[in-house]
PDB file of the backbone (N, CA, C, O) and the ligand in Angstrom, with CONECT records:
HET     ZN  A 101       1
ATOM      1  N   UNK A   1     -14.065  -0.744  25.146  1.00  0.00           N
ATOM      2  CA  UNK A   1     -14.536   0.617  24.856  1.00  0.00           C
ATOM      3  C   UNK A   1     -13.462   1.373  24.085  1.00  0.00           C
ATOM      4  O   UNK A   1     -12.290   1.318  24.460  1.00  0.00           O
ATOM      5  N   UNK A   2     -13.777   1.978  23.170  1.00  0.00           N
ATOM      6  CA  UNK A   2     -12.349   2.622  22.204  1.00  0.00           C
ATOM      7  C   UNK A   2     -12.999   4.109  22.720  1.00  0.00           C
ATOM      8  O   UNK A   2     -14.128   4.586  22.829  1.00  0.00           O
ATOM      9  N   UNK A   3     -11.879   4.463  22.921  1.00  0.00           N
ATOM     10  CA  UNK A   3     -11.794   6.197  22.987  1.00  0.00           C
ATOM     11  C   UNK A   3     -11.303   6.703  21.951  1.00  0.00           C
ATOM     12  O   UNK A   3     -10.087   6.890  21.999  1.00  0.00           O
ATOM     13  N   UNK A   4     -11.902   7.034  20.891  1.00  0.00           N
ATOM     14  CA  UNK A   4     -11.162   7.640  19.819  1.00  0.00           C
ATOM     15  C   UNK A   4     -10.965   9.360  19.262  1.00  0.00           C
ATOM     16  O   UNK A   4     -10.288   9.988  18.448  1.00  0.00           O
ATOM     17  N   UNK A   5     -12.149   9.635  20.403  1.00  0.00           N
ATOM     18  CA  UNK A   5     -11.427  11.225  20.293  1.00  0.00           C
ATOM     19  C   UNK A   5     -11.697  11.753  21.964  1.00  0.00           C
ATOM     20  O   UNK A   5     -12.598  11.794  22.801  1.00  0.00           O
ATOM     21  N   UNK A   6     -10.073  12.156  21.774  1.00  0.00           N
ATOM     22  CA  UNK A   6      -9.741  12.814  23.595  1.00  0.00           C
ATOM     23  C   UNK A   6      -9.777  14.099  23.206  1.00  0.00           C
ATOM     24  O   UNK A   6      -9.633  14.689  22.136  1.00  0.00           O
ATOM     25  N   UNK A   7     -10.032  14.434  24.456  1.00  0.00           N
ATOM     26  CA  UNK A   7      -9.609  16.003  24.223  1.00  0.00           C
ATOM     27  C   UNK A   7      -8.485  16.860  23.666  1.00  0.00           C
ATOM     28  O   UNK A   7      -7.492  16.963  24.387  1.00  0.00           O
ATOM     29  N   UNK A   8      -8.482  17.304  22.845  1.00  0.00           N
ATOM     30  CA  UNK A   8      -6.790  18.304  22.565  1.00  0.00           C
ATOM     31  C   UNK A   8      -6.113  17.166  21.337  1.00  0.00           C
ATOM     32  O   UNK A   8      -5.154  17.604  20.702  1.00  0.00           O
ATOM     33  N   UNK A   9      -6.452  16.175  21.110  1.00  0.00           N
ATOM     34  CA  UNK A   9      -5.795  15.758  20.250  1.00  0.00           C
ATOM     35  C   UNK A   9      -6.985  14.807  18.915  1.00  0.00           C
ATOM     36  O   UNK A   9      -7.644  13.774  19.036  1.00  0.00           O
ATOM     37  N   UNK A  10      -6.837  15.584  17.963  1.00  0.00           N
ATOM     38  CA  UNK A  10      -7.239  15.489  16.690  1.00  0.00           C
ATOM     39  C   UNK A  10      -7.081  13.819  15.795  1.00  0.00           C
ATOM     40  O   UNK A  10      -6.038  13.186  15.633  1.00  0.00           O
ATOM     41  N   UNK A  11      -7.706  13.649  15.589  1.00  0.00           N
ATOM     42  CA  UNK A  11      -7.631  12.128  14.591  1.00  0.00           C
ATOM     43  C   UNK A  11      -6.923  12.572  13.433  1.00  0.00           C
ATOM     44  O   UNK A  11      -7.016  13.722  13.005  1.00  0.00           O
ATOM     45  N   UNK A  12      -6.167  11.617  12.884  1.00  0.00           N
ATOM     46  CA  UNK A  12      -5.266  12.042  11.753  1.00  0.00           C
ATOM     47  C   UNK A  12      -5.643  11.735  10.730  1.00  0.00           C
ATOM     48  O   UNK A  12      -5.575  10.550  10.404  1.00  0.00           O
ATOM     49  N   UNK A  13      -6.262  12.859   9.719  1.00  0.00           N
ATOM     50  CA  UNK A  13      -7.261  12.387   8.583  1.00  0.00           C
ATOM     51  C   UNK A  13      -6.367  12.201   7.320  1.00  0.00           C
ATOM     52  O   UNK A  13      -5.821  13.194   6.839  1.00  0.00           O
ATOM     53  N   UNK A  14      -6.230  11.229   6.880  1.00  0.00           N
ATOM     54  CA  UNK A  14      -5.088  10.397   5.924  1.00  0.00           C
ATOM     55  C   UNK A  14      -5.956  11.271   4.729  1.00  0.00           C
ATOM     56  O   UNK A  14      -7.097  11.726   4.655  1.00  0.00           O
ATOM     57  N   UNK A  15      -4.744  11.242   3.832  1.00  0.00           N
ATOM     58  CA  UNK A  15      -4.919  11.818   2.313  1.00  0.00           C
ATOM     59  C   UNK A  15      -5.233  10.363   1.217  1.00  0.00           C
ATOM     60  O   UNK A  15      -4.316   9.613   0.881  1.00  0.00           O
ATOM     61  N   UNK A  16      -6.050  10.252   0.965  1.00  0.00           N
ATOM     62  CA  UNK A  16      -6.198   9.074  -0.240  1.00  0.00           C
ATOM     63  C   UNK A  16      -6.115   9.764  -1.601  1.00  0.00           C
ATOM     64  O   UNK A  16      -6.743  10.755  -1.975  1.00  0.00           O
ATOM     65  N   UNK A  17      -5.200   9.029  -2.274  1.00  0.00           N
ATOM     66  CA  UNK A  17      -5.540   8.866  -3.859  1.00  0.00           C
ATOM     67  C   UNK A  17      -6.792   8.214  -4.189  1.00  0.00           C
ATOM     68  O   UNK A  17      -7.361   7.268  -3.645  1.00  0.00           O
ATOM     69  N   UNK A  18      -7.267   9.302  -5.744  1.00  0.00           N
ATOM     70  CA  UNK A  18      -8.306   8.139  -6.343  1.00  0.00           C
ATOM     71  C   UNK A  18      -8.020   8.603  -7.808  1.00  0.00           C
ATOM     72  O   UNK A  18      -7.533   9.575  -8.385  1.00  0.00           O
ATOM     73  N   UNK A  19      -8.482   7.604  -8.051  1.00  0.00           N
ATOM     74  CA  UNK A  19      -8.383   7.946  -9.780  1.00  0.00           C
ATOM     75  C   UNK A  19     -10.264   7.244 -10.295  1.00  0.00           C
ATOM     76  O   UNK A  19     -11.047   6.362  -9.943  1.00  0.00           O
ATOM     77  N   UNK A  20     -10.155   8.484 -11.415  1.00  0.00           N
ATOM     78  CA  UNK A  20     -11.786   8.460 -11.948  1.00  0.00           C
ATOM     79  C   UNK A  20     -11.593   7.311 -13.374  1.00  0.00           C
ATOM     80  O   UNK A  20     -11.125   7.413 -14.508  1.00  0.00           O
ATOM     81  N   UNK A  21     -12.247   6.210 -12.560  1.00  0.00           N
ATOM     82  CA  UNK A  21     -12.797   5.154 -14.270  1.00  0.00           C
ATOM     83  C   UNK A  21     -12.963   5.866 -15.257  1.00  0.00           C
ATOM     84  O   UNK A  21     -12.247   5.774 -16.254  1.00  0.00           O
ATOM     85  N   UNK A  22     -14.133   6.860 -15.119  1.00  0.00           N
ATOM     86  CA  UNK A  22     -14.306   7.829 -16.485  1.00  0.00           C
ATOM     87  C   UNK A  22     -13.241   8.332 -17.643  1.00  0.00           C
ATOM     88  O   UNK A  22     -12.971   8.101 -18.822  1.00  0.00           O
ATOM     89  N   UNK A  23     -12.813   9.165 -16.552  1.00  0.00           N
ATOM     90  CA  UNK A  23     -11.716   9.842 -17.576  1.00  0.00           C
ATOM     91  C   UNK A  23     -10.471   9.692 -17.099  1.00  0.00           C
ATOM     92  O   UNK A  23      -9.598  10.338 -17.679  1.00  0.00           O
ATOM     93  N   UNK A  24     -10.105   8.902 -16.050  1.00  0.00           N
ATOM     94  CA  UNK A  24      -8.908   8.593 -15.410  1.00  0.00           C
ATOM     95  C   UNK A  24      -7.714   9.526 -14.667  1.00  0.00           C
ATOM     96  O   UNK A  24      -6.509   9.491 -14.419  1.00  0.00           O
ATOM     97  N   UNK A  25      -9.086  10.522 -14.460  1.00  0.00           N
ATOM     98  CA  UNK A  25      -8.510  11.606 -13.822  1.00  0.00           C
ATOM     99  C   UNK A  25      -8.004  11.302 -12.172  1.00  0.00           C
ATOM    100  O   UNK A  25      -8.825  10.853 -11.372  1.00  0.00           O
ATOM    101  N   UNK A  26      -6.682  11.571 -11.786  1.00  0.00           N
ATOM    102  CA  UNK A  26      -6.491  11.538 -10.140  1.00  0.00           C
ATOM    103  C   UNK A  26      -6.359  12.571  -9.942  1.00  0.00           C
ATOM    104  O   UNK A  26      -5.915  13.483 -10.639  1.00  0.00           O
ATOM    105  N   UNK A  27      -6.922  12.522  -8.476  1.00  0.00           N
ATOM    106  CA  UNK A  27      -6.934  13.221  -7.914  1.00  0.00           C
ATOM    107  C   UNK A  27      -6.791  13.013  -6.275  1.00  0.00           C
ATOM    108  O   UNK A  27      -7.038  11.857  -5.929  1.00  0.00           O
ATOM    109  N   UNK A  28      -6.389  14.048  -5.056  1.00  0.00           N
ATOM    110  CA  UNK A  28      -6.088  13.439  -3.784  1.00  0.00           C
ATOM    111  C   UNK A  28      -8.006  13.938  -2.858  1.00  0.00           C
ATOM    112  O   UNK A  28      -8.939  14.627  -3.272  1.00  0.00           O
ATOM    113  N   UNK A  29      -7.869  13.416  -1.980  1.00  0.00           N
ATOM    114  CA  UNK A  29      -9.351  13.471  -1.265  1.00  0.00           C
ATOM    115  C   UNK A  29      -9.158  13.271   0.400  1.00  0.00           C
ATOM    116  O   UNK A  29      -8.926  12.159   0.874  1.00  0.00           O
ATOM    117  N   UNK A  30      -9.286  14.527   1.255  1.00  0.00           N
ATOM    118  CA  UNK A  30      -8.921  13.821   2.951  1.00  0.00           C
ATOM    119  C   UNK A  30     -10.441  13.327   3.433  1.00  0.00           C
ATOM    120  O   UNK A  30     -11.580  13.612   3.062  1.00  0.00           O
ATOM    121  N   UNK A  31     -10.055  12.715   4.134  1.00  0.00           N
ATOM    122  CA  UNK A  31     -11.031  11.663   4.253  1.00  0.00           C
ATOM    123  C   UNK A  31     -11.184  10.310   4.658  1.00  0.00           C
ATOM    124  O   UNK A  31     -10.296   9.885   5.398  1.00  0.00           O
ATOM    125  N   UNK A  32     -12.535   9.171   4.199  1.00  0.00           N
ATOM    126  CA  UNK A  32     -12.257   8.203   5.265  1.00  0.00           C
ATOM    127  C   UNK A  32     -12.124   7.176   4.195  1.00  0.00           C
ATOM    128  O   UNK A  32     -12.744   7.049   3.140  1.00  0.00           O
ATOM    129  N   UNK A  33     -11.452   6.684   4.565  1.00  0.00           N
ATOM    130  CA  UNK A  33     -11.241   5.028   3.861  1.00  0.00           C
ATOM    131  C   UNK A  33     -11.591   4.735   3.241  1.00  0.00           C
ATOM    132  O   UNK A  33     -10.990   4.433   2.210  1.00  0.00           O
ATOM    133  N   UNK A  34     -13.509   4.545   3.520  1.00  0.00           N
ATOM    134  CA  UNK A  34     -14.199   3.775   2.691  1.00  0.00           C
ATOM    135  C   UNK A  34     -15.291   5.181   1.844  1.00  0.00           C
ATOM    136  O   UNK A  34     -16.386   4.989   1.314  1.00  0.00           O
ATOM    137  N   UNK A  35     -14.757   6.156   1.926  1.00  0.00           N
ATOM    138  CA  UNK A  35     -15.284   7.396   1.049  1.00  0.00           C
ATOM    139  C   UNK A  35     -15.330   7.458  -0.482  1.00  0.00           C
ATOM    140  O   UNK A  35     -14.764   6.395  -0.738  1.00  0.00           O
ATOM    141  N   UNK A  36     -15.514   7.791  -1.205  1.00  0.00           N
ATOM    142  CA  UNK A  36     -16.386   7.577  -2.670  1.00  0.00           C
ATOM    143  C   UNK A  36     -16.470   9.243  -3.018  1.00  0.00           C
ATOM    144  O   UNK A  36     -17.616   9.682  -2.914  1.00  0.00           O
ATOM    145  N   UNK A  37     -15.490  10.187  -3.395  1.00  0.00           N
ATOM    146  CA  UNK A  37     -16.045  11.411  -3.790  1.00  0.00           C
ATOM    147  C   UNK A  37     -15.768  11.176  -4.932  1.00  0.00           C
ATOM    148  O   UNK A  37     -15.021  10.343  -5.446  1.00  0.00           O
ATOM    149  N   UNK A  38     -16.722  12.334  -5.523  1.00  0.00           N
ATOM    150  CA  UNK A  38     -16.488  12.461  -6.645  1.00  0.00           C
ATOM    151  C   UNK A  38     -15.919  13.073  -7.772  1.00  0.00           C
ATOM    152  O   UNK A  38     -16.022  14.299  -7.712  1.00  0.00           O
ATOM    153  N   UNK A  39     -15.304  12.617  -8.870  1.00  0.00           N
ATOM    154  CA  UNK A  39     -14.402  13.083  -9.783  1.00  0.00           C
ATOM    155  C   UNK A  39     -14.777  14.460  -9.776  1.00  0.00           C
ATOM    156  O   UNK A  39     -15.874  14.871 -10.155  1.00  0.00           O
ATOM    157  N   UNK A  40     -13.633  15.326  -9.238  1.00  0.00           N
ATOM    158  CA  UNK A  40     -13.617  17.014  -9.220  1.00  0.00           C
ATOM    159  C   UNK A  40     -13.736  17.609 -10.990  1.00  0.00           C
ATOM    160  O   UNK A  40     -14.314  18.691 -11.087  1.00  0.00           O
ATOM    161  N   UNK A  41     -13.186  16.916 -12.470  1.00  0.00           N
ATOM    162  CA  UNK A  41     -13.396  17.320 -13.190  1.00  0.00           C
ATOM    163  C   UNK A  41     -14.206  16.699 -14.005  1.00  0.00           C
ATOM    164  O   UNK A  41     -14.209  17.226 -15.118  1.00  0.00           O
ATOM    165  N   UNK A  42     -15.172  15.427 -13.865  1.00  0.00           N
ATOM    166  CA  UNK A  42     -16.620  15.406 -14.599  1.00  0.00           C
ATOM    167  C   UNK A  42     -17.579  14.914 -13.401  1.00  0.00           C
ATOM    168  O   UNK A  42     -18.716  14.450 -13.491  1.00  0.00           O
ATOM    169  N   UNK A  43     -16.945  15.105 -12.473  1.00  0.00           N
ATOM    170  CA  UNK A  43     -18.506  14.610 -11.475  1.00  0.00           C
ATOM    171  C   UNK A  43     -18.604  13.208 -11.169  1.00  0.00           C
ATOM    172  O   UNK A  43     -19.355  12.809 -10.279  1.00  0.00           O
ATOM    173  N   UNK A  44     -17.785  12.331 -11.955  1.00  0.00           N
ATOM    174  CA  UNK A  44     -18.390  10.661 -11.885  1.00  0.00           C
ATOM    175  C   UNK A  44     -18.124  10.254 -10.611  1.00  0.00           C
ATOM    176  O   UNK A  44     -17.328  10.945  -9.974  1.00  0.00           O
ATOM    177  N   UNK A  45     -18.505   9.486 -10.193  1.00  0.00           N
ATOM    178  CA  UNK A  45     -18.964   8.929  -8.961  1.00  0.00           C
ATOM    179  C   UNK A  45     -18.133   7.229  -8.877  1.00  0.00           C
ATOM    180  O   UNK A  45     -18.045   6.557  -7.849  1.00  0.00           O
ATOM    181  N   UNK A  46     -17.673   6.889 -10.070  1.00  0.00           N
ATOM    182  CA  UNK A  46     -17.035   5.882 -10.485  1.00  0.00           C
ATOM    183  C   UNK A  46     -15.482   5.789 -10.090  1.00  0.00           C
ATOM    184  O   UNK A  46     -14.714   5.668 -11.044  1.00  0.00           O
ATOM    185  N   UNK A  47     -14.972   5.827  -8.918  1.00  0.00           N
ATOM    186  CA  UNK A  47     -13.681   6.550  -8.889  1.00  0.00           C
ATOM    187  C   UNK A  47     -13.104   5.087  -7.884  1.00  0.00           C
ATOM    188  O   UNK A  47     -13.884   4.325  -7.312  1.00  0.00           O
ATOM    189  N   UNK A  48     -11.625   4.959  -7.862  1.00  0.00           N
ATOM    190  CA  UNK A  48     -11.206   3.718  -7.610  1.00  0.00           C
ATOM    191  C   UNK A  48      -9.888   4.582  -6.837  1.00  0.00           C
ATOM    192  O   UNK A  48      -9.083   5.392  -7.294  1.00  0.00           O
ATOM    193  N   UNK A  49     -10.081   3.987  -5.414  1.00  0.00           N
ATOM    194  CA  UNK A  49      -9.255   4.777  -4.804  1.00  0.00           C
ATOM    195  C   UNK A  49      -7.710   4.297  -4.660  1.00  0.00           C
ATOM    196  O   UNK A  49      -7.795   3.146  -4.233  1.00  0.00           O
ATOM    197  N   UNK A  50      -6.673   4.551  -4.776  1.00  0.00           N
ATOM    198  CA  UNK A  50      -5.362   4.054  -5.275  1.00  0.00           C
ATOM    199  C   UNK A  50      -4.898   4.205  -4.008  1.00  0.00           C
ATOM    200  O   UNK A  50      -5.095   5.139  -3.231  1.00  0.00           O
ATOM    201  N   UNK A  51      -3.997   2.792  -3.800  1.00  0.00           N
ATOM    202  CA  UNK A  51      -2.909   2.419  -2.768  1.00  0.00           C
ATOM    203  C   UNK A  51      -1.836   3.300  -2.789  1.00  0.00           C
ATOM    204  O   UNK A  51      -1.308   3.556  -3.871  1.00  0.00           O
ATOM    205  N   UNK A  52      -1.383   3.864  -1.637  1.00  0.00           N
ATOM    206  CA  UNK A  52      -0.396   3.958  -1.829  1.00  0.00           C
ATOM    207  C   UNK A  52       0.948   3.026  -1.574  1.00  0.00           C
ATOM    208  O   UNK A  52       1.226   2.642  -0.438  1.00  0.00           O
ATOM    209  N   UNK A  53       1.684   2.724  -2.618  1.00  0.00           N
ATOM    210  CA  UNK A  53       2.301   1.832  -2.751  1.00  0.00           C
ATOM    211  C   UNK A  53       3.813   2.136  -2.654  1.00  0.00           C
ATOM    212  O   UNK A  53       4.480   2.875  -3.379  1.00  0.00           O
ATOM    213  N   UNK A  54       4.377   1.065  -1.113  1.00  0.00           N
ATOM    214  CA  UNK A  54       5.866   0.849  -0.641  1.00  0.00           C
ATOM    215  C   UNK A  54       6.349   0.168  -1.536  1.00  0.00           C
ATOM    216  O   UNK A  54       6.198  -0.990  -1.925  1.00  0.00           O
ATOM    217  N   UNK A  55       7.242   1.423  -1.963  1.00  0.00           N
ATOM    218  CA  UNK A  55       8.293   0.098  -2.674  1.00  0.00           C
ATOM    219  C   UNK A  55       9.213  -0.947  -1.934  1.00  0.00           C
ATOM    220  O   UNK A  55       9.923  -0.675  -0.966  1.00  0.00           O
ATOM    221  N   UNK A  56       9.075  -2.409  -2.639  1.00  0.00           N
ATOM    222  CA  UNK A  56       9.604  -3.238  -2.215  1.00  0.00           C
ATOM    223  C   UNK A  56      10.556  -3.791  -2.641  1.00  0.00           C
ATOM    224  O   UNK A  56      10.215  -3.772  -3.824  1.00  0.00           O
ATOM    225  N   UNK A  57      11.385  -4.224  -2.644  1.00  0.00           N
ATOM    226  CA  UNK A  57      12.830  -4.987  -3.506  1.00  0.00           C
ATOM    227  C   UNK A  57      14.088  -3.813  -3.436  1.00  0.00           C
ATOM    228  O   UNK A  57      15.272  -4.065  -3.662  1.00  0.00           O
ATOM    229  N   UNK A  58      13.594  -2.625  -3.110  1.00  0.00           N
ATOM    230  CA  UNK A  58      14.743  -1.521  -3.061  1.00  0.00           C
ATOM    231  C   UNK A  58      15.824  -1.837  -1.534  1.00  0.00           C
ATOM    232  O   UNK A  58      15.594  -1.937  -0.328  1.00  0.00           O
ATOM    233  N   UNK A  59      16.393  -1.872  -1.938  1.00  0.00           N
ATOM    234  CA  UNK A  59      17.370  -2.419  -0.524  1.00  0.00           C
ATOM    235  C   UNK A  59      18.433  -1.048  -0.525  1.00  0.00           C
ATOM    236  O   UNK A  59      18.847  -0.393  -1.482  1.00  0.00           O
ATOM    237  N   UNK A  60      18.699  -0.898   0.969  1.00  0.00           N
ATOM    238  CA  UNK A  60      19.902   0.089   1.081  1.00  0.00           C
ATOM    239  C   UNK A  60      21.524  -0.483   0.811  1.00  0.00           C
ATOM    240  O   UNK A  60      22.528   0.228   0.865  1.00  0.00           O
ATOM    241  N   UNK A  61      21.494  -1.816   0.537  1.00  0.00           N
ATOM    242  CA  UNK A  61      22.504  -1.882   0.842  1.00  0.00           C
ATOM    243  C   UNK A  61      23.188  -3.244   1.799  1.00  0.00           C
ATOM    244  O   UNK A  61      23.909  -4.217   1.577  1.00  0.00           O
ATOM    245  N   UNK A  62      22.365  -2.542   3.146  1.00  0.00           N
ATOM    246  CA  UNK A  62      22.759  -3.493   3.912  1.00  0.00           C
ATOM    247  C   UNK A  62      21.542  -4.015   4.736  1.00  0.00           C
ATOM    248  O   UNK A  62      21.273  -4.118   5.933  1.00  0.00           O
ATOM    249  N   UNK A  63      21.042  -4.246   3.765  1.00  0.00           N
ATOM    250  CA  UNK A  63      19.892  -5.536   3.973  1.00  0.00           C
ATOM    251  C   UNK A  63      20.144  -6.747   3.386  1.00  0.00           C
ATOM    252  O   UNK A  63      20.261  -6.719   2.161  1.00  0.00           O
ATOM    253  N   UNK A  64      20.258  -7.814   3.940  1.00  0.00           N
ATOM    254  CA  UNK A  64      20.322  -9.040   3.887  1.00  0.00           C
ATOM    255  C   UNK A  64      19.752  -9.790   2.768  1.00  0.00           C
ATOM    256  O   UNK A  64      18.532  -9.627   2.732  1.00  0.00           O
ATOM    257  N   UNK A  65      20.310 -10.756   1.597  1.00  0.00           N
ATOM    258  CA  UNK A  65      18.800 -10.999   0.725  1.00  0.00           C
ATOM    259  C   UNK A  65      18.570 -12.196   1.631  1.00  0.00           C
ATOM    260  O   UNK A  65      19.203 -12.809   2.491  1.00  0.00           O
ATOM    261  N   UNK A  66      16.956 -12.274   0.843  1.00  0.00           N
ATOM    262  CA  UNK A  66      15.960 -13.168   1.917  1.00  0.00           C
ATOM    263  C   UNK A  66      17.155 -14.694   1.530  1.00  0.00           C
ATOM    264  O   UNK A  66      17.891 -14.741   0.544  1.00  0.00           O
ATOM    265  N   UNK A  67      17.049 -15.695   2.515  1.00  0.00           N
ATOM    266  CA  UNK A  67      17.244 -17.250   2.787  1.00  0.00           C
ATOM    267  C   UNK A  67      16.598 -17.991   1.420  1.00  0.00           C
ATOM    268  O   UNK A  67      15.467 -18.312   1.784  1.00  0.00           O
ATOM    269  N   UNK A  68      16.801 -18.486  -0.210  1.00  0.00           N
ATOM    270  CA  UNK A  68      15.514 -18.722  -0.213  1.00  0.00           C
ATOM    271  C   UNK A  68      16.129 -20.030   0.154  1.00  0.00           C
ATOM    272  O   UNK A  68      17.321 -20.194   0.415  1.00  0.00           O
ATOM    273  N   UNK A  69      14.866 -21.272   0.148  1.00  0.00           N
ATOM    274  CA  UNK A  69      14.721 -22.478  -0.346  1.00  0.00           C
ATOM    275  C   UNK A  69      15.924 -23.218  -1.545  1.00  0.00           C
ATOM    276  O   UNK A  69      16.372 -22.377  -2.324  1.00  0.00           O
ATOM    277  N   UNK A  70      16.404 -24.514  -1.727  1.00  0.00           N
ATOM    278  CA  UNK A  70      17.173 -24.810  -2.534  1.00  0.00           C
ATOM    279  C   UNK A  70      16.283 -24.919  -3.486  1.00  0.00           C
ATOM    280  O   UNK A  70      15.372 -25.678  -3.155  1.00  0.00           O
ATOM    281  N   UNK A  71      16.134 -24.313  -4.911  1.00  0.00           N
ATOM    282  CA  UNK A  71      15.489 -24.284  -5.937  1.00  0.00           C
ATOM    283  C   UNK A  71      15.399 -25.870  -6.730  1.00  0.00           C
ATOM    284  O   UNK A  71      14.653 -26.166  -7.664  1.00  0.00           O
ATOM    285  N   UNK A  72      16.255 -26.623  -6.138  1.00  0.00           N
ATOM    286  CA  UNK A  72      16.439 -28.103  -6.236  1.00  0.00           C
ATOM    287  C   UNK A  72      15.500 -29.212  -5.684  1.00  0.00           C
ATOM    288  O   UNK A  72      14.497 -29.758  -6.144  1.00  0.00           O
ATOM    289  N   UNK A  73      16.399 -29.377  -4.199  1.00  0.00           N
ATOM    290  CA  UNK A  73      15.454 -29.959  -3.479  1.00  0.00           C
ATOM    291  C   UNK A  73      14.984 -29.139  -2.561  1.00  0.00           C
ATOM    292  O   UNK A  73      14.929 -29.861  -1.566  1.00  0.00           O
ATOM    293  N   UNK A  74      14.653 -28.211  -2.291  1.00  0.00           N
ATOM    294  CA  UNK A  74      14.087 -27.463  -1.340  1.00  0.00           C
ATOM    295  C   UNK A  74      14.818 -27.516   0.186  1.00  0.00           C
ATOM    296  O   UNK A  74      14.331 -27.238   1.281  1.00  0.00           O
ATOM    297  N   UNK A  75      15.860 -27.871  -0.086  1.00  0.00           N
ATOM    298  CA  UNK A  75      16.599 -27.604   1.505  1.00  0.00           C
ATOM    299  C   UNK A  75      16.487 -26.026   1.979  1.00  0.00           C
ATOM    300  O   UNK A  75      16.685 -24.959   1.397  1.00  0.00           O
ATOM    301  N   UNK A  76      16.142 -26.331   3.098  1.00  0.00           N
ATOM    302  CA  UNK A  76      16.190 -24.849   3.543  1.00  0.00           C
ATOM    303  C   UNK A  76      16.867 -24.235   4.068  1.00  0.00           C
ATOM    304  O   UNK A  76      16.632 -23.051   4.308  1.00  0.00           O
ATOM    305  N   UNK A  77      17.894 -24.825   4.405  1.00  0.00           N
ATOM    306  CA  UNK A  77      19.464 -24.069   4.286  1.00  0.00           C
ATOM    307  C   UNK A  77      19.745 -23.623   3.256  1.00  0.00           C
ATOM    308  O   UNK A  77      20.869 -23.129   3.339  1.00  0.00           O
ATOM    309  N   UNK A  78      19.216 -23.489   2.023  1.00  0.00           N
ATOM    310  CA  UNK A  78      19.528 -22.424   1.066  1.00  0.00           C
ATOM    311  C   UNK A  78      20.294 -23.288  -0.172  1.00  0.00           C
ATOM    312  O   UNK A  78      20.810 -24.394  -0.016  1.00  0.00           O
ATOM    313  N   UNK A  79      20.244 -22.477  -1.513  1.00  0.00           N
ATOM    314  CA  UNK A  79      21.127 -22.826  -2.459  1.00  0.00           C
ATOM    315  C   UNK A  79      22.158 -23.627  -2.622  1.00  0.00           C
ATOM    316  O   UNK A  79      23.261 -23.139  -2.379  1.00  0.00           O
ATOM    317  N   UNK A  80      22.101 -24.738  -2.970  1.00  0.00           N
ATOM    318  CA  UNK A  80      23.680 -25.209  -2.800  1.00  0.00           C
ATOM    319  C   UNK A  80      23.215 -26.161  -1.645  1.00  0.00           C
ATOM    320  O   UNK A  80      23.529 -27.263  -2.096  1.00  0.00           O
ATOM    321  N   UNK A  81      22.699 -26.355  -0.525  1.00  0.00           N
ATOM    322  CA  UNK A  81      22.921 -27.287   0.631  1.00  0.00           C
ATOM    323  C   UNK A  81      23.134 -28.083   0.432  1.00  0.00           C
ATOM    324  O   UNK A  81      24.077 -28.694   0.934  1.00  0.00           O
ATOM    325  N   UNK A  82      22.262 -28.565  -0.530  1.00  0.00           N
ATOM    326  CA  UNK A  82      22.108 -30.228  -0.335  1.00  0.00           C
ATOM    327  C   UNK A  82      23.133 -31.034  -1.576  1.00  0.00           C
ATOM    328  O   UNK A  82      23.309 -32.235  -1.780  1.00  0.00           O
ATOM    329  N   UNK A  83      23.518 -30.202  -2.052  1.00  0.00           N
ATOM    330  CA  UNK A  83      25.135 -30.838  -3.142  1.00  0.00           C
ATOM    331  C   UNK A  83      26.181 -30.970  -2.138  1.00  0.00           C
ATOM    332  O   UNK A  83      27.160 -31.496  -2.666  1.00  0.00           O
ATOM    333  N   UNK A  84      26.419 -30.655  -0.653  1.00  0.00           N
ATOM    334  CA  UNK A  84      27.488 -30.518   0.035  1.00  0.00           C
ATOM    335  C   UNK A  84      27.319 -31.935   0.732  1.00  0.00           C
ATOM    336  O   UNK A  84      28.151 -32.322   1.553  1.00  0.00           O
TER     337      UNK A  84
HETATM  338 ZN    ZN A 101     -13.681  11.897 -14.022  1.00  0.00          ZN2+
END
């Protein structure tokens, strides 16, 4: 059984991007997920709602780079293993 609305506390209605096929207008929309409004400056109904997107590869610093694979033979001890 999901309880999804208690008393006193509100569902958190996420902000989506969309951008209009038409004229490629964005714009933001609160709302649900799978919602479809329509382009606020021609009306189209054609609108493609945009990820918001984590950047990835940005490191602080002291993040680790990933382990890869030996680009060789694929040892997975990493670069270099398998020449030792
Ligand atoms: Zn539009």
């Amino acid at each position: 059984m999901i309880r999804g609305s208690r008393c006193g506390r509100l569902p958190e209605v996420p902000l989506y991007e969309y951008v209009c096929r038409a004229c490629t207008r964005e714009f933001e929309e609160l709302g649900r997920a799978d919602a479809r409004p329509p382009c606020p400056a021609c009306g189209g109904t054609e609108v493609e709602r945009v990820m918001s997107v984590v950047a990835i590869g940005r490191t602080g610093g002291d993040a680790a780079p990933p382990v890869t694979a030996c680009g060789t033979c694929g040892d997975p001890r990493g670069p270099g293993a398998c020449t030792r």
